[in-house]
N, C-alpha and C positions, 0 to 999 in steps of 0.2 A: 301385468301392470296396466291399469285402466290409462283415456288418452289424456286426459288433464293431466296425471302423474308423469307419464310419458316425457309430454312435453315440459317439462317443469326439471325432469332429471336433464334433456337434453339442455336448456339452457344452460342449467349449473356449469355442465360438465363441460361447453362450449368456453364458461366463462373463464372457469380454473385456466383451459387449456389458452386462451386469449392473455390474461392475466398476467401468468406465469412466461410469456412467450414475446411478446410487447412490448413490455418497458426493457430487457433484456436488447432485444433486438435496436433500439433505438440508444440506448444509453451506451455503448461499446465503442470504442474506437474500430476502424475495418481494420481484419486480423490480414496476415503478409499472403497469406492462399485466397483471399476474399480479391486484391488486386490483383491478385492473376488471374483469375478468373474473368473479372473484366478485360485486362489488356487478350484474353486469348476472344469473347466477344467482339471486340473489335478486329479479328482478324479473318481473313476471307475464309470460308469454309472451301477453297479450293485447296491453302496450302495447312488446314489444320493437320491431316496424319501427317507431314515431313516434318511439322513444329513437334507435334507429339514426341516423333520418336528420338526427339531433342532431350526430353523431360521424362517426367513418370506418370503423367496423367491418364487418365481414361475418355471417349470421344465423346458420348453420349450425351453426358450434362451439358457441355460445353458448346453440343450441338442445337440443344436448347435456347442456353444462354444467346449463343449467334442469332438463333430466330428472331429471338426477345428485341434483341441490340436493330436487327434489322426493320420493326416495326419502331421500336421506340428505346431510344439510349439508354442501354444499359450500366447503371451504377453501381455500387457495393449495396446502395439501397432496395433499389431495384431486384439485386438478385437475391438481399435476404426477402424480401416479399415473396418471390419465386420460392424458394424454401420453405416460406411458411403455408404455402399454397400443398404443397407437395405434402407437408407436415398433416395439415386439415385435413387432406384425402385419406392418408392414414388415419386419422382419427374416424371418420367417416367410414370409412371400413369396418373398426370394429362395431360401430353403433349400429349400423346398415346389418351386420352379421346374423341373422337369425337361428342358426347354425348352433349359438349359444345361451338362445333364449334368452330371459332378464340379465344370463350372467357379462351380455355384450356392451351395457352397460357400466358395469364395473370393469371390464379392459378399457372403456371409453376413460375410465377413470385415472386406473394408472397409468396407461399411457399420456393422459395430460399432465399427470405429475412425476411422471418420470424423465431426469436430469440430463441424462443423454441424447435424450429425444427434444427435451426442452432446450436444450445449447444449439443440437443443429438444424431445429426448425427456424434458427437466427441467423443462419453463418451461409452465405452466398458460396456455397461446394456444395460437391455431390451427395455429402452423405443423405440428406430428408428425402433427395428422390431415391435411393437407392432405398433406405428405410419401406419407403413406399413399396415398392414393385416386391422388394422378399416379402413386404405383407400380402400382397395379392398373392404371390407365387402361396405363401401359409396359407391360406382360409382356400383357394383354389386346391391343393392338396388336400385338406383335408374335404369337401365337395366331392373332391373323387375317390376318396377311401369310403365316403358315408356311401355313393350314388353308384361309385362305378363304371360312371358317364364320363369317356373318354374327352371329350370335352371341355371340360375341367382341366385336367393335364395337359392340353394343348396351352389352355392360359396360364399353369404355373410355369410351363416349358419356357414360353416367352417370356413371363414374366423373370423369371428367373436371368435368362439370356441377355435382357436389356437391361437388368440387375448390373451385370457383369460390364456390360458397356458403361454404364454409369460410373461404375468404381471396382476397384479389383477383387473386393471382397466377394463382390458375387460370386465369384471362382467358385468360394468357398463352402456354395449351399448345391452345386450340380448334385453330389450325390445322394439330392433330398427324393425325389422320383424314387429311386431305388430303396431308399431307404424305407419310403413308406410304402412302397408292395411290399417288401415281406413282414408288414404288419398282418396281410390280409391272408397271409398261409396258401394263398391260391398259386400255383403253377402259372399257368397263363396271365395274372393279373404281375407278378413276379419279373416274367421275360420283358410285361411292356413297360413297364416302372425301369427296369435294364435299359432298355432301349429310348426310354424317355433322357434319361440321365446321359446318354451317352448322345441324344441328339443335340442338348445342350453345348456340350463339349465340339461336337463340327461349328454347331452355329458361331460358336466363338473361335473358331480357327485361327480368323482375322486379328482377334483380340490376343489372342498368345502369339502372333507372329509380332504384332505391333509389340508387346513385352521382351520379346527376345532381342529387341534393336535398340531398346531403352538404355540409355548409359546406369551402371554398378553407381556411378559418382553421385547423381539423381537421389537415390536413394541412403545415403551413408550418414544419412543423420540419423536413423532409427535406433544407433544406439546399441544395444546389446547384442557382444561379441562374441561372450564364454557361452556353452550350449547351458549350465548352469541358471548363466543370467536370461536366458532367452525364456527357458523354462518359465522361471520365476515369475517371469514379464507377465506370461500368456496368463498363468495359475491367478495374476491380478483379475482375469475376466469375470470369474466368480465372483470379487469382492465389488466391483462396478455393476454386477448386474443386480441391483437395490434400488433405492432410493438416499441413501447418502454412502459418503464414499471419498476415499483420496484422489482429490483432482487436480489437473496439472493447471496451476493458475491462470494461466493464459487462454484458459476453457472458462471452468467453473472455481468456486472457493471450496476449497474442502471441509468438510462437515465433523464438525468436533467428534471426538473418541466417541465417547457416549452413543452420541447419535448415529455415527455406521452400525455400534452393537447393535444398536435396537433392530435399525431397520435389517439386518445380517438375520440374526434370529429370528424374526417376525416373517421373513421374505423364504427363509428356511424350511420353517416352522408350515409356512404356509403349503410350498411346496413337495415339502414328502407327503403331507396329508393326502396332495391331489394324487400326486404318485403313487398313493392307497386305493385309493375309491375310487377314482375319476380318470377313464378312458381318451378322455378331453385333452385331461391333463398332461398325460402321458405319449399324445399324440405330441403337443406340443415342444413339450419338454425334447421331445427327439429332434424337433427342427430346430432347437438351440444347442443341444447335443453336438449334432452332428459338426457344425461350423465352428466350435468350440475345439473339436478333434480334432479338425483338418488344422487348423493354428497353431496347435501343438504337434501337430505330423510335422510341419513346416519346420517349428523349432526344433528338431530332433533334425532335420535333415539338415541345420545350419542356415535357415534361412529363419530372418525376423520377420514376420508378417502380422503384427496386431499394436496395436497403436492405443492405446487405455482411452476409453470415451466412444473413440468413434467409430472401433470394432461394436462398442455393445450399442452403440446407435440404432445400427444397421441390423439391431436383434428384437429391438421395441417392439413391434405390431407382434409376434409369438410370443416373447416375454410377456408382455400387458394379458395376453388370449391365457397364456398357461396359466397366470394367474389367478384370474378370472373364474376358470375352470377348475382352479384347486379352491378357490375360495365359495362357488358354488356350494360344494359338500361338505362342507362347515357349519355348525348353528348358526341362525341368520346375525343374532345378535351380535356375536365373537365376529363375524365376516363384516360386516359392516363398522364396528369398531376396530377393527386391523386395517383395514381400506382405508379408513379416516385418516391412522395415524400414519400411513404411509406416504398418503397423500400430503399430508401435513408437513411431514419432514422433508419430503421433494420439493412440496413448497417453498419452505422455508431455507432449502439448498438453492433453490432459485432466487426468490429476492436478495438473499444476503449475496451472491451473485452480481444481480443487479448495480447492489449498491457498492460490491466493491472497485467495480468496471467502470461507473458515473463518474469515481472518482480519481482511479488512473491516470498518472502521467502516461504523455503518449510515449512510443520508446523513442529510443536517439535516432534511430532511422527516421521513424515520422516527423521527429522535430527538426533535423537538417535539410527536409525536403521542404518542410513550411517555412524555415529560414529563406527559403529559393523564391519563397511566393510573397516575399514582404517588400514592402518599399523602400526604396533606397539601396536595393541589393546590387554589386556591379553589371553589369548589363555588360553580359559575355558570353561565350559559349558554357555550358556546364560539362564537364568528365566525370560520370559515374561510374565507381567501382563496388561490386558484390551487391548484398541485398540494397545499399542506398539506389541502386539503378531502375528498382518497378518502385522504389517510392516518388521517386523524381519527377520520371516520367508519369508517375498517376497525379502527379502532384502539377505540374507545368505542362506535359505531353510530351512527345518524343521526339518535334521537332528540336531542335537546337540541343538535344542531348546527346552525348556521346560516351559511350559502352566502352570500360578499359578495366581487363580487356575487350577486345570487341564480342567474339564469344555468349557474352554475358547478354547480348541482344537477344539470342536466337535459344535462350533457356532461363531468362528473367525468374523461375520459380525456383533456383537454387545457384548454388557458389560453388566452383569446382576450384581443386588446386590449379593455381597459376602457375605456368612456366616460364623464368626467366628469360629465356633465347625467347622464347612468344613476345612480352611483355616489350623486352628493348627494343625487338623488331619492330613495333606498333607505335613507337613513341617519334617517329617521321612524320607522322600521317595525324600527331593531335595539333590543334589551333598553339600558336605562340603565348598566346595571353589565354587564361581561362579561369574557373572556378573549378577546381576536384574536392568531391565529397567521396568522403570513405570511411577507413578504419584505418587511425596509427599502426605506426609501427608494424604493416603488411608488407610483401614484397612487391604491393604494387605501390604502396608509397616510398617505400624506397630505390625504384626505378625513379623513377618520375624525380626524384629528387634528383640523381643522377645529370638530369636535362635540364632542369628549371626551377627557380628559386620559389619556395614555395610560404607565404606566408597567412597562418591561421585568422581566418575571421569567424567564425562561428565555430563551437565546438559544444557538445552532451555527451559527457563518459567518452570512452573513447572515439566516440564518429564525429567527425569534425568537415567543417567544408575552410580551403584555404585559397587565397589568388595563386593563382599558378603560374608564372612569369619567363620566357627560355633564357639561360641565360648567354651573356653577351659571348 
């Protein structure tokens, strides 16, 4: 491709990815993970692992985020920019990629139109830089199947590694090293892909000890129980790995019947061809493979590990590359009229997106914390209970709120069951007069009731905030 041409595709494809990325990012309300993320910035990087091994998070991002917050305050805004930064380097990747000649280009493509990548280049979590580093870790892998040059594996090693600090999926791709020496049939190239994979696994030592102190409780909203439904769950990652797809609303809008078929077939269609012809392709295909596997190893051993979206997130930069590379050995015509319509419909999964998100009521959580922040409101101490308590505090700050139970300070990004004997004990120790926001009908509002007259002034669906009075 001559340079005028060159430059002409890189804006397009700069623009799609801007486009599609932008108004998404700005038109949302901040999702309940995007405030954690800032309350964990604001917190000293001396006591971030004792906080971690409170929760379920990973250190990495977060260690970021703290830098961020330390030069200049970090927002929910703020850190979707961060995200979208992380996002651009991936895309940058593949354009940068020479690796794949003109076909780097069209990965440049779908990965700006593709939906999972386009949701968490918006969303202030880890997943865009984790995205990021497995794509380094990918094209560094394959560098070193093409080269040989030890070198190469030293940066997917790391990449990989910091992968995994980032967010737990990285776990997921260790045994990509291994996986791709014995593409190369060689003995010795065999033993140090072994031992690449296995250096991963020390380096993260840290990171599985910090997991194994994580509370069960943390994690128990994932949902599926029966090994059946776990199955089923993971067997979803095929039908997300497209450009349209059933998405959990509170992500993306989900893309009419029709339009999953097309892009299903088309995304299919395109894919075994490569898996025919194209060595590219087939490289690829194995670093989506393999963390595909492990997810389903997971669900077989009783453990839920895959989360619809932002498991295939974190598979974009290979996905976009496989493609690419299947689409390469294609009539040019046919390949470039498939790209279109792929891109078209990720498109159009995105703004419609967009526009469903602009017009969103905020949930009842958000709307009893902006109740806090209006005029006229009593001017008292506030008592937050469960998720109202990181809206509160994101919403006022954390002086003059108070965590009931208290608990709920020291793991703001989840709600554990409450013990009554806890509960009563703690109810000495609240202000006589106050404000408590929550959820009807809990056992921490019916404690509290116990003690003090409680009468509603604000309420949305169930979360309601009431004056709280002791009684006489």
């Amino acid at each position: 491709m001559r340079g005028h041409g060159r430059t002409g595709v890189w804006i397009g494809i700069v623009l799609v990815f801007l486009i599609l990325r932008v108004p998404l990012l700005l038109a949302r309300d901040p999702f309940f993970d995007e405030l954690l993320t800032v309350w964990y910035a604001g917190k000293p990087l001396a006591g971030l692992w004792s906080t971690l091994a409170g929760d379920s998070g990973s250190p990495l991002y977060l260690i970021v985020a703290r830098a961020v917050e330390v030069v200049s305050v970090l927002d929910v805004f703020g850190g979707r920019l961060l995200s979208l930064l992380f996002a651009a380097g991936a895309l940058a990747m593949c354009l940068l990629f020479r690796g794949l000649g003109d076909a780097r280009w069209t990965a440049g493509a779908a990965l700006a139109a593709f939906p999972p990548h386009i949701f968490f280049s918006t969303e202030a979590r880890a997943y865009s830089l984790t995205a990021a580093l497995i794509g380094v870790a990918a094209i560094a892998l394959f560098l070193w199947k093409e080269t040989a040059s030890t070198r190469y594996l030293a940066v997917a090693v790391a990449a990989l590694v910091l992968a995994a600090y980032s967010h737990s999926y990285g776990v997921l791709f260790f045994p990509l090293p291994f996986m791709v020496s014995l593409l190369t049939r060689n003995r010795r190239t065999v033993l140090t892909g072994l031992a690449a994979s296995a250096a991963t696994g020390l380096l993260f030592v840290p990171g599985f000890l910090l997991a194994s102190v994580q509370p069960l409780a943390s994690i128990d909203w994932m949902g599926a129980t029966t090994l059946t439904g776990r199955l089923a769950l993971v067997a979803g990652s095929f039908a997300q790995l497209g450009f349209a797809a059933r998405y959990e609303p509170v992500l993306l809008t989900s893309a009419p019947m029709w339009m999953r078929i097309v892009s299903a077939g088309m995304v299919a269609a395109i894919v075994v061809t490569g898996l025919r012809k194209s060595g590219a392709a087939r490289f690829f295909a194995l670093l989506i493979a393999v963390p595909i596997a492990a997810v389903f190893a997971f669900a077989a051993a009783g453990k839920t590990f895959y989360f619809p979206t932002r498991f295939e997130s974190t598979l974009s930069v290979p996905f976009a590359l496989l493609l690419a590379s299947s689409l390469a050995v294609i009539p040019r015509k046919a390949a470039v009229a498939a790209l279109v319509t792929l891109v078209a419909i990720g498109g159009a999964v995105a703004v419609r997106s967009t526009m469903d998100h602009s017009s969103a009521p905020p949930s009842p959580y958000r709307a009893v914390a902006r109740f806090l922040t209006m005029p006229g409101r009593p001017d008292l101490p506030v008592v937050a209970t469960g998720y109202t308590y990181l809206e509160v505090i994101s919403a006022i700050g954390e002086k003059g709120v108070v965590a009931f139970p208290s608990e709920q300070s020291r793991h703001p990004g989840w709600v554990g069951a409450s013990d009554p004997a806890v509960l009563a004990g703690e109810l000495p120790r609240l202000p006589r007069r106050f404000v408590w926001v929550g959820v009807t009908g809990t056992i921490e509002a019916q404690t509290l009731e116990r003690r003090f007259q409680l009468r509603p002034i604000f309420s949305d669906g169930p979360v309601v905030a009431v004056l709280a009075e002791e009684k006489a």
